[in-house]
ChimeraX commands (.cxc) that place a marker at each C-alpha (Angstrom):
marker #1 position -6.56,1.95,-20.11 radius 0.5
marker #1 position -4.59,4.60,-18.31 radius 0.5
marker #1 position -1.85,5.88,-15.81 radius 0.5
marker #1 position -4.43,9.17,-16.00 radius 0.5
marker #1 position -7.05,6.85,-14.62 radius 0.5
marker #1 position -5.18,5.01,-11.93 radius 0.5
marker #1 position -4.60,8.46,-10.85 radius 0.5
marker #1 position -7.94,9.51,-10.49 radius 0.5
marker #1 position -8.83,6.13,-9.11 radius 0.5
marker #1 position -6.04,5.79,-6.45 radius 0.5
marker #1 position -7.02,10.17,-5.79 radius 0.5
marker #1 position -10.24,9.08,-5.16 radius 0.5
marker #1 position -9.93,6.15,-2.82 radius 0.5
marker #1 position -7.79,8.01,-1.02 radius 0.5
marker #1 position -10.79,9.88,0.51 radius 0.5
marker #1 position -13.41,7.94,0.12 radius 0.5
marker #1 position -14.27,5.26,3.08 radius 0.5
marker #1 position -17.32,4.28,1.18 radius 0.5
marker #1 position -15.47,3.70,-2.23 radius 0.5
marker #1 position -12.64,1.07,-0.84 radius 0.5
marker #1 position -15.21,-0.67,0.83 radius 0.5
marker #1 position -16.69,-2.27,-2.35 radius 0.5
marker #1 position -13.09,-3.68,-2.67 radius 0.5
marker #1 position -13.19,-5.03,0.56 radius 0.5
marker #1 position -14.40,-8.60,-0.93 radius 0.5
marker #1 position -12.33,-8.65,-3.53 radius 0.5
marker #1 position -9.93,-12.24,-4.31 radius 0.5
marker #1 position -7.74,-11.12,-6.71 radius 0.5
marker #1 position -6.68,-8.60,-9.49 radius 0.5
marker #1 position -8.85,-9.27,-11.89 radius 0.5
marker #1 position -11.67,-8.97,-9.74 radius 0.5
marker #1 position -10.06,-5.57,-8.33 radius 0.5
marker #1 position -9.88,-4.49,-12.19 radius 0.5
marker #1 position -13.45,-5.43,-13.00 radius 0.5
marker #1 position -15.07,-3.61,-10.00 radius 0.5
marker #1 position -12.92,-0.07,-11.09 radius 0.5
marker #1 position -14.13,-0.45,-14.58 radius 0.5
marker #1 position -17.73,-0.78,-13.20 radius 0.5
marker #1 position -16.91,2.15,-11.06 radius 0.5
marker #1 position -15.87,4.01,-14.53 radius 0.5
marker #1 position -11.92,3.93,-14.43 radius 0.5
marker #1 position -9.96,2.01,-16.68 radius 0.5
marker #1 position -6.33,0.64,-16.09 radius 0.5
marker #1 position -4.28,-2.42,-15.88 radius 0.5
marker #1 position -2.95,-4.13,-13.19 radius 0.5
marker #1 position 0.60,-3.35,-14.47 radius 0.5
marker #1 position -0.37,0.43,-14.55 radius 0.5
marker #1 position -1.87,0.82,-11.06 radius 0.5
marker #1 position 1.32,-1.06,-9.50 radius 0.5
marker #1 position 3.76,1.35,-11.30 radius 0.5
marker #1 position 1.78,4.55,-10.18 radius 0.5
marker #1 position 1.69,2.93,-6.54 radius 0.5
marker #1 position 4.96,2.43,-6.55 radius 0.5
marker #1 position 6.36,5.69,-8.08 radius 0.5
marker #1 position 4.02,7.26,-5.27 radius 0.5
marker #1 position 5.96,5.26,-2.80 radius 0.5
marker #1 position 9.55,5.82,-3.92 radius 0.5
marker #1 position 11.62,7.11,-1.35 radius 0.5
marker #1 position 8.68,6.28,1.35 radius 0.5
marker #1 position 10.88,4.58,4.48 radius 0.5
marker #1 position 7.36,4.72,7.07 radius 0.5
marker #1 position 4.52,3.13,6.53 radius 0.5
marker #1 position 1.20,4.25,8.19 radius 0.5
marker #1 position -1.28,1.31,9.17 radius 0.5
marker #1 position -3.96,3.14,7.67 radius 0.5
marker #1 position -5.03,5.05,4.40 radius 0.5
marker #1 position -4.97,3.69,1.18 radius 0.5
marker #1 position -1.51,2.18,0.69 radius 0.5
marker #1 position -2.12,-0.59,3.25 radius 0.5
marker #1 position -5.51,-1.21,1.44 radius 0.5
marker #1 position -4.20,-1.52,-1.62 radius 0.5
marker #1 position -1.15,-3.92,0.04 radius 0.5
marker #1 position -4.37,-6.34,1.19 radius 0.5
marker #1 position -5.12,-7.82,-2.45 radius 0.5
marker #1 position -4.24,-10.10,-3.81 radius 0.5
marker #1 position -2.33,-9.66,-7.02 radius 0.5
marker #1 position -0.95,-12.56,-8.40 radius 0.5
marker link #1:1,2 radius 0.2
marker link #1:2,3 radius 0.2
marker link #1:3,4 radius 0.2
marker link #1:4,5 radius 0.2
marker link #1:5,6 radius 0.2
marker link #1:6,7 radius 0.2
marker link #1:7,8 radius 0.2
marker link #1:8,9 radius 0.2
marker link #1:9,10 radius 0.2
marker link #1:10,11 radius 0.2
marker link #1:11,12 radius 0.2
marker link #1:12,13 radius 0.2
marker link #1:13,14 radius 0.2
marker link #1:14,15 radius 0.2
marker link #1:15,16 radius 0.2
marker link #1:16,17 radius 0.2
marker link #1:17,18 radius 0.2
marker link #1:18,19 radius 0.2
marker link #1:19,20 radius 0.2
marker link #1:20,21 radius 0.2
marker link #1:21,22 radius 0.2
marker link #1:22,23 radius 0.2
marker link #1:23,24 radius 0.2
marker link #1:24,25 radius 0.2
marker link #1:25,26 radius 0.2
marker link #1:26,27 radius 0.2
marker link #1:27,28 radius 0.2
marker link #1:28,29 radius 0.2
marker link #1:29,30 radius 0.2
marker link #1:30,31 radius 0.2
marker link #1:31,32 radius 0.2
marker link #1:32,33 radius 0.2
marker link #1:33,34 radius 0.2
marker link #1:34,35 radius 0.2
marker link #1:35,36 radius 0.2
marker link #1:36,37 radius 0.2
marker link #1:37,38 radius 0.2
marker link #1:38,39 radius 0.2
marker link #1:39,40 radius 0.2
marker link #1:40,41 radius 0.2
marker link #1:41,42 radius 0.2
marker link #1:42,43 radius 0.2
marker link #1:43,44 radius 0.2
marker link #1:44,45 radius 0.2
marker link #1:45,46 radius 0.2
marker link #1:46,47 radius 0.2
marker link #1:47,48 radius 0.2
marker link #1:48,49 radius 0.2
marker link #1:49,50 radius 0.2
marker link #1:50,51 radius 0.2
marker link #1:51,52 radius 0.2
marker link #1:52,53 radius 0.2
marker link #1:53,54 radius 0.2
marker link #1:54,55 radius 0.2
marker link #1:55,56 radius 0.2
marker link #1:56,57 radius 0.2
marker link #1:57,58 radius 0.2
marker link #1:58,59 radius 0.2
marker link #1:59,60 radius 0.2
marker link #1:60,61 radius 0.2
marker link #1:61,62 radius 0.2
marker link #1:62,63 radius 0.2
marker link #1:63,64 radius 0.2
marker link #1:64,65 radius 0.2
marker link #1:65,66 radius 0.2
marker link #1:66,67 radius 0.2
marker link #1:67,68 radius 0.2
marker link #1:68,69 radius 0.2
marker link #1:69,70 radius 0.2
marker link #1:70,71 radius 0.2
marker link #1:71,72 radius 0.2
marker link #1:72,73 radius 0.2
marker link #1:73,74 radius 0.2
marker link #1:74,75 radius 0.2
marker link #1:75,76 radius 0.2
marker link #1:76,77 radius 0.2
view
């Protein structure tokens, strides 16, 4: 499990229509966390909400599109 790996994940998403749509069922985190490691990237929940928010720091707009509002749809409790 790795920070280097939510990097590459949340890099990838970023562009890729095709990959956040086989999130777009997902319930909750662990489900979320299962589907990436299927997918070949391995990190914890804990990991990909620090690199998300480090990303974010200092962010005052928020689009309604791209990848942050995605990732703001789970559920991750």
């Amino acid at each position: 499990m790795s920070k280097e790996s939510a990097t590459r994940f949340l890099q990838a998403v970023s562009s890729d229509e095709t990959l956040r749509e086989k999130f777009d069922r997902v319930q909750d985190s662990d489900e979320f966390i299962r589907i990436a490691e299927q997918l070949g990237y391995s990190f914890t929940t804990q990991e990909l909400m620090t690199l998300a928010k480090e990303q974010s720091q200092g962010i005052a707009v928020r689009r309604s599109t791209g990848v942050w509002k995605w990732l703001r749809g789970i559920n991750w409790v």
